[in-house]
C-alpha positions in Angstrom: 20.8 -10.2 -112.7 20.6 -8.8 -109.3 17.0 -9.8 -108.9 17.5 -13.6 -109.6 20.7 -13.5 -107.2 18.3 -12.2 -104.3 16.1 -14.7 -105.6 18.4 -17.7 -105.3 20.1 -16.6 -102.5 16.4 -16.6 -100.2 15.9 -20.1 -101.6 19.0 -21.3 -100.7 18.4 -19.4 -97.4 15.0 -21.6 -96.8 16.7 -24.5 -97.9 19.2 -24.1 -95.2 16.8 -23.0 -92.2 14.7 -26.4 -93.1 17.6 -28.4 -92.7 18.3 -26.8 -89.7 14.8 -27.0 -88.0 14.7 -30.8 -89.2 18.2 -31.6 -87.6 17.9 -33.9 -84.8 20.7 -32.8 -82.6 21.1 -31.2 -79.6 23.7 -28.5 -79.6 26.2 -28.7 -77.0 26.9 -25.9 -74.3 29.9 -26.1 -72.3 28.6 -26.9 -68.8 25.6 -28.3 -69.7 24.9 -31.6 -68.0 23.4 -34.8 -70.4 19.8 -35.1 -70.4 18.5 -38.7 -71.0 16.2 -38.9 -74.4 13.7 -40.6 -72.3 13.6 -38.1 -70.5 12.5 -35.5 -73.5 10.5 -37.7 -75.0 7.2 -35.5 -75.5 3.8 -36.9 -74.6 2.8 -40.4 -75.3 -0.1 -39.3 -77.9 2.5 -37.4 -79.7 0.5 -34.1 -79.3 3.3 -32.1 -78.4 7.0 -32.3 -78.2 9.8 -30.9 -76.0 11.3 -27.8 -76.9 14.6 -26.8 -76.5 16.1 -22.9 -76.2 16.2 -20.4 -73.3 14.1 -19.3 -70.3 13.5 -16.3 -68.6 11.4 -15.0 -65.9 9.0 -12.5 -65.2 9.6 -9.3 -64.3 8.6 -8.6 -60.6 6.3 -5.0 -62.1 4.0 -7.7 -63.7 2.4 -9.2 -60.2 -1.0 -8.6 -59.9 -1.3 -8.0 -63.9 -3.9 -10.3 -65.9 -2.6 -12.7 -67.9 -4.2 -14.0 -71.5 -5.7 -17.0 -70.0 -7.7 -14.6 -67.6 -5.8 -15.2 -64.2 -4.1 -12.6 -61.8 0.0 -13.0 -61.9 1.3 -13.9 -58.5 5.1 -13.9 -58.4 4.4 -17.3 -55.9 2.6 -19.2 -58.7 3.5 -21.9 -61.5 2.3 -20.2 -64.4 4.6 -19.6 -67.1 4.2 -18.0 -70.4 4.5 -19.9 -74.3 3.8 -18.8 -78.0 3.2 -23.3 -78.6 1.7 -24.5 -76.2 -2.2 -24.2 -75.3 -3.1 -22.1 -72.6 -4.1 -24.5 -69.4 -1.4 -27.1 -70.9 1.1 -28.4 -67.9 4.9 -28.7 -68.7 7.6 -30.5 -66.6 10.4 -27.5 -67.3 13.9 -28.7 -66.7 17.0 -26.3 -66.5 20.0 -28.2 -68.7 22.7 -26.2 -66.9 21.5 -27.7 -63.2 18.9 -30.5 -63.9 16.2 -28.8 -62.1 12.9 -29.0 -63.0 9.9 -27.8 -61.9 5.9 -28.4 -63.2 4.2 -25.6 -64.6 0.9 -24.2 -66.3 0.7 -22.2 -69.3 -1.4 -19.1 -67.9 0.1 -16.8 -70.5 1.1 -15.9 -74.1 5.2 -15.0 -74.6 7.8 -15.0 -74.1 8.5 -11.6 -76.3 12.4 -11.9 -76.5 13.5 -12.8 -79.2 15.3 -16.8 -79.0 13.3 -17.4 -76.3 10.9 -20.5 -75.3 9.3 -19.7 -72.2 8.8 -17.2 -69.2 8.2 -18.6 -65.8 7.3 -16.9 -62.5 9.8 -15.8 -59.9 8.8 -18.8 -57.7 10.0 -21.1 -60.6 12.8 -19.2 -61.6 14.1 -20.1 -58.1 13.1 -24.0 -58.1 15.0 -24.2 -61.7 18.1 -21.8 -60.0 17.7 -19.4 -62.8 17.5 -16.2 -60.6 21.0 -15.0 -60.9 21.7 -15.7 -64.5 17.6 -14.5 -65.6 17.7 -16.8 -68.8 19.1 -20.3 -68.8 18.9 -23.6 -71.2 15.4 -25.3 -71.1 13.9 -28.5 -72.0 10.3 -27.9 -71.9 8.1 -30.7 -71.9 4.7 -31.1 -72.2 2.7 -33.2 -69.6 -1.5 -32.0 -70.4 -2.0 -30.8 -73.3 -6.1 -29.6 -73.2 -8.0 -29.9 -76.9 -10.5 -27.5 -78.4 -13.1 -30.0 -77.8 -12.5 -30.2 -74.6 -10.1 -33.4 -73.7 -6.9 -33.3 -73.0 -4.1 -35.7 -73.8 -1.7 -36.7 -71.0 1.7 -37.8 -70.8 1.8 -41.4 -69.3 3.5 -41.1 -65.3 7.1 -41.2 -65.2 8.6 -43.1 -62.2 10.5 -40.0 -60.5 
């Protein structure tokens, strides 16, 4: 009896973490200024689409550190850190909170917190005005997006 209970209960678990990954909302944070859908519209080939959840940055003890795509951490660069996207991909990362945003490259693999989307440098952090609160509320939106064979897909220019 106990056995099929745990086994009903994990499908009905899965049933409700689908529904929740399929849901098309945006949850609501108190604070938290509108961002236009056009504006999180991923990239015209439909490669890759914005993520939303939290970013954080990287620790100053990393500078000078090699990252996974081969390159020397400088706390004065734009490279950033995600488990999705390809390494060499550009993102247009947009703090929800301010409505900053600010253009990085994927240099790295991570974040390694748990519920989180991204790490960006120090240099970043600043632009997005994330440096006092370390994590804030992301839209992450891919711009390049290279291929294994070589090509890359690209999101068409945005008039900004």
């Amino acid at each position: 009896m106990a056995r099929r209970f745990a086994t009903d209960l994990s499908g009905i678990v899965m049933i409700c973490a689908t529904l929740q990954a399929c849901a098309n909302t945006t949850p609501r944070i108190a604070g938290r200024q509108p961002v236009a859908p056009s504006s999180l519209a991923g990239p015209a080939t439909g490669s890759a689409r914005t993520e939303i959840g939290k970013a954080s940055y990287y620790a100053p003890k990393l500078a000078g550190r090699t990252m996974a795509g081969g390159r020397t951490y400088s706390t004065e660069s734009n490279a950033a850190a995600s488990e999705t996207l390809p390494l060499g991909s550009t993102a247009k990362v947009t703090n929800l909170d301010t409505g900053k945003s600010a253009i990085v490259r994927v240099q790295d693999r991570g974040p390694h917190a748990k519920g989180r989307i991204i790490d960006v440098s120090s240099k970043v952090a600043r632009k997005l005005d994330m440096k006092h609160a370390g994590v804030a509320p992301v839209a992450v939106k891919p711009l390049v997006v290279p291929h294994r064979d070589g090509g890359a897909s690209a999101e068409a220019p945005s008039e900004e």
